[in-house]
C-alpha positions as CSV (number, residue, x, y, z in Angstrom):
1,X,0.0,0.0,0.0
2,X,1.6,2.8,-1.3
3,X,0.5,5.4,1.8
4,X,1.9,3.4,4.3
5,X,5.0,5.3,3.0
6,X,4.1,8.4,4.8
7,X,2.0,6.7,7.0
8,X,2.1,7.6,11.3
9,X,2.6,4.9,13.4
10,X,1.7,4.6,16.8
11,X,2.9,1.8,19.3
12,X,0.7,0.1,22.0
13,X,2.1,-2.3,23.8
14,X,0.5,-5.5,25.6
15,X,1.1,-5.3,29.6
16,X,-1.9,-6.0,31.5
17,X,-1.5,-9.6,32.4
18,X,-2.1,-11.7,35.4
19,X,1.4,-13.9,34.7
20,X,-0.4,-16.7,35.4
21,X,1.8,-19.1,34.3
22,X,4.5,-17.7,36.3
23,X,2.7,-17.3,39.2
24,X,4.1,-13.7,39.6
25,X,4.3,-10.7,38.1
26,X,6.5,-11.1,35.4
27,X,6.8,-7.7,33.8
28,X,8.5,-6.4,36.9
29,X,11.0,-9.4,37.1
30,X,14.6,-7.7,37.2
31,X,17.2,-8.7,34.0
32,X,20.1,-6.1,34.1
33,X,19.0,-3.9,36.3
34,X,15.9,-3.0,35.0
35,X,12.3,-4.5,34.9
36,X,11.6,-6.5,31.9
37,X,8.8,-4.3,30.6
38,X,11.4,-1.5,30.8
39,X,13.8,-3.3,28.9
40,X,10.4,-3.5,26.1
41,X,9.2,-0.6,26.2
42,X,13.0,1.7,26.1
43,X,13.2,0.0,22.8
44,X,9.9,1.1,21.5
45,X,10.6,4.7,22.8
46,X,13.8,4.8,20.8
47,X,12.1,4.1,17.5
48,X,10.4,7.7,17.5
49,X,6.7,6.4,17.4
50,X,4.3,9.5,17.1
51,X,2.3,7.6,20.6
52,X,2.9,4.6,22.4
53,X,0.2,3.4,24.6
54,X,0.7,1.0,27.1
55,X,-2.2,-1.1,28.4
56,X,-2.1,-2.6,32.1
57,X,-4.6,-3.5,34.5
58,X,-4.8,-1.7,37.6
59,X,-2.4,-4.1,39.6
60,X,0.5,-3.6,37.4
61,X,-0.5,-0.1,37.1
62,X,0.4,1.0,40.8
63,X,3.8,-1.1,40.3
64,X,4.6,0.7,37.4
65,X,5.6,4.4,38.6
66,X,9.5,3.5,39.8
67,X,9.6,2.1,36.0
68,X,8.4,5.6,35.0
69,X,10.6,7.5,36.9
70,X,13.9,5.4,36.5
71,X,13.0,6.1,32.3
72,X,12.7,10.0,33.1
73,X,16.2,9.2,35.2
74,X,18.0,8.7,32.0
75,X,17.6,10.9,28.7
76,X,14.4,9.7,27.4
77,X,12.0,12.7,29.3
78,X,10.8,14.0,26.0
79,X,10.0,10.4,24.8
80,X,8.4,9.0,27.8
81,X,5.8,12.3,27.7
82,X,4.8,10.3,24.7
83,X,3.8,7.5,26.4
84,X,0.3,6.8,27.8
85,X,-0.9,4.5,30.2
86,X,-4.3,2.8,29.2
87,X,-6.2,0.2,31.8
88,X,-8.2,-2.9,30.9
89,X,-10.4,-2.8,33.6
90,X,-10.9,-6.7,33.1
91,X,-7.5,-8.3,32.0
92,X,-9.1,-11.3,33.4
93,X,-10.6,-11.6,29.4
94,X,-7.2,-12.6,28.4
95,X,-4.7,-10.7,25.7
96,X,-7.9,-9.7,23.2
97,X,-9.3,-7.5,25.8
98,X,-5.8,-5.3,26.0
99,X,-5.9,-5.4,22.6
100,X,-9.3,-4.0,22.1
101,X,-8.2,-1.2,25.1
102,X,-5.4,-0.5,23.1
103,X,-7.4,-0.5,19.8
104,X,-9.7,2.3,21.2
105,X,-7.4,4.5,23.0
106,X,-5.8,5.3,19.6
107,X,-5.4,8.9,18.2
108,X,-6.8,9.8,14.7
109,X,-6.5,7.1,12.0
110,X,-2.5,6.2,12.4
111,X,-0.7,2.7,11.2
112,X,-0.2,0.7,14.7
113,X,2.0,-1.5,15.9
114,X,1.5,-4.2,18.4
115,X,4.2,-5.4,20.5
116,X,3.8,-7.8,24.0
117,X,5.0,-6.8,27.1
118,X,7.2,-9.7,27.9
119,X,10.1,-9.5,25.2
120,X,12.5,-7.9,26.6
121,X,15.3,-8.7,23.8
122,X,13.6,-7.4,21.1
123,X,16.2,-3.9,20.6
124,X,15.3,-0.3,18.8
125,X,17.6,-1.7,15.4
126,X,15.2,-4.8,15.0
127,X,11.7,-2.4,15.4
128,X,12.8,0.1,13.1
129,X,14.3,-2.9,10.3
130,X,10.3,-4.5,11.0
131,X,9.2,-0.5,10.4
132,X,10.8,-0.4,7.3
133,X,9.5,-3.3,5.7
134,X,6.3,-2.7,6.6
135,X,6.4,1.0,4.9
136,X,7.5,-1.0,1.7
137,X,5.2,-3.4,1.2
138,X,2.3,-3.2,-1.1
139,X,0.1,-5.4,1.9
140,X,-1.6,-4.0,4.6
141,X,-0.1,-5.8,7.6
142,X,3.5,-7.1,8.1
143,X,4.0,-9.6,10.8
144,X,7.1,-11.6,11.4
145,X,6.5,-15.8,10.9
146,X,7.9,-18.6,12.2
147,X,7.2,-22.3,11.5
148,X,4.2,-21.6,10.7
149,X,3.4,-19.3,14.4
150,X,3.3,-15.2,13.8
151,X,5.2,-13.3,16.1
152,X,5.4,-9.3,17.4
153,X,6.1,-6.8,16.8
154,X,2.9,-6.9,14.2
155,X,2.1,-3.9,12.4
156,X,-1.0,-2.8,10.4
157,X,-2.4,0.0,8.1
158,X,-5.2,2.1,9.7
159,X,-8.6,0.0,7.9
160,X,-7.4,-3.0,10.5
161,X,-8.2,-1.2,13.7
162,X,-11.9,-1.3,12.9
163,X,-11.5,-4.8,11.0
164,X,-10.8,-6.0,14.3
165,X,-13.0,-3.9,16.6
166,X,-16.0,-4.5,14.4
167,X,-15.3,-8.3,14.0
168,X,-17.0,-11.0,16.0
169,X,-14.3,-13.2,16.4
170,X,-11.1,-12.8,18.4
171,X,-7.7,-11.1,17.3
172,X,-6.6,-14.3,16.2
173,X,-9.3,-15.3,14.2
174,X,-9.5,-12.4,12.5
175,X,-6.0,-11.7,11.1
176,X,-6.3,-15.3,9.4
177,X,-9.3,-14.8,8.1
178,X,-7.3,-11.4,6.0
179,X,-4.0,-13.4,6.2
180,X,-4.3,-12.8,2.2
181,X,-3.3,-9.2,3.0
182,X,-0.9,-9.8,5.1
183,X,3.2,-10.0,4.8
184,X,4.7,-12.8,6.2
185,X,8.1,-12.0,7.0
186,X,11.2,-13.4,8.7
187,X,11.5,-12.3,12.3
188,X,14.7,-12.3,14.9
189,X,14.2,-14.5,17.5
190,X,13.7,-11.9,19.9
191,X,10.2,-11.7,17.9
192,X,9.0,-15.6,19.3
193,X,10.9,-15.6,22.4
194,X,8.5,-14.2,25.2
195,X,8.7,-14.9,28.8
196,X,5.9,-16.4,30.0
197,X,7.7,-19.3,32.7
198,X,10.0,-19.6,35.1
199,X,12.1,-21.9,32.5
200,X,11.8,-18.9,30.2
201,X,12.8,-16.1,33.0
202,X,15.9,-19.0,33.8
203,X,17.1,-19.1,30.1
204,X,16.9,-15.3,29.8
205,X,19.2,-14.6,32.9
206,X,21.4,-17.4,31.4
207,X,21.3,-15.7,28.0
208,X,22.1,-12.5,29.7
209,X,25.0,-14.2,31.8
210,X,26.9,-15.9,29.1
211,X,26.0,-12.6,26.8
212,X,25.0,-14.3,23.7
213,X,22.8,-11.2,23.1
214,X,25.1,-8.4,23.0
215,X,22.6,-6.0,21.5
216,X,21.0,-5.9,24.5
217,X,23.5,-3.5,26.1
218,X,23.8,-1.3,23.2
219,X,20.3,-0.2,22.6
């Protein structure tokens, strides 16, 4: 689509879970000294996004301000006033229900991007490559694919935000119904790796360790 081109892009970015499966509150877990959702959403800042909104539920919003003020610590003031917190006043729905919060609170008609909480390697370099691609294509969504399974950051032209608010099947359901528009593309690992166990908070702090990931220290 050629006006993706010019196209503004804003972020919102998946935080309102229970962490079920972890059985705590992963998005606060420390890697490097910083929370994990930190490490995410520092990324996203960097990529110059005209608004990110982050969704959370009311727990992980009152946990949330020492991430705030520890970004305003170091030089991103002018890039965290971009940011805006949106609650899902029933996470409990699961991940559609965030979506949908994050669906709404958008400003005008802008491109979006949807990235999840709990990656905490995806880095500012891999966003902006994804960014790029997507203003090239001639589809109206590019989402990273692997083995079959997409992954995030996912981004889509403007008609999807009412393709999906207006559907009356999950998030899920309907992107593979449109999958025709869609373009597949390969990911980086960091776009499928997500930590959503103890086992996967383990191998993280193990990656981290043995720093297979240098990026991470260079955003």
């Amino acid at each position: 689509m050629q006006a993706l081109a010019q196209a503004s892009v804003q972020a919102i970015v998946l935080a309102a879970g229970r962490s079920t499966r972890m059985g705590r509150q992963k998005l606060l877990l420390p890697f490097e000294g910083k929370p994990l959702l930190q490490w995410t959403v520092e990324a996203i800042l960097e990529c110059e996004f005209e608004k990110t909104f982050v969704v959370v539920s009311q727990e992980t919003k009152k946990l949330l301000p020492a991430v705030l003020f520890s970004m305003k610590r170091v030089e991103r003031v002018e890039r965290v006033e971009k940011m805006v917190y949106v609650v899902n006043p029933d996470p409990d729905r699961g991940k559609d229900s965030s979506f949908y919060c994050g669906l709404e609170a958008l400003e005008g008609q802008p491109a979006f991007a949807i990235f999840l909480g709990d990656k905490p390697m995806i880095t500012t370099e891999q966003i902006q490559d994804l960014q790029r691609r997507f203003k090239a294509t001639t589809q109206s969504a590019l989402i990273p694919r692997k083995d079959g399974a997409p992954g995030h950051p996912a981004f889509y032209a403007p008609l999807w935000r009412q393709r999906f608010l207006r559907s009356n099947m999950g998030a899920r359901e309907t992107l593979f119904r449109h999958s025709h528009e869609v373009q597949w593309t390969e990911g980086y690992e960091s776009c499928f790796f997500d930590v959503d166990t103890e086992e996967d908070y383990r191998q993280l702090l193990r990656s981290g360790e043995e720093e297979k990931i240098p990026e991470w220290r260079n955003r």
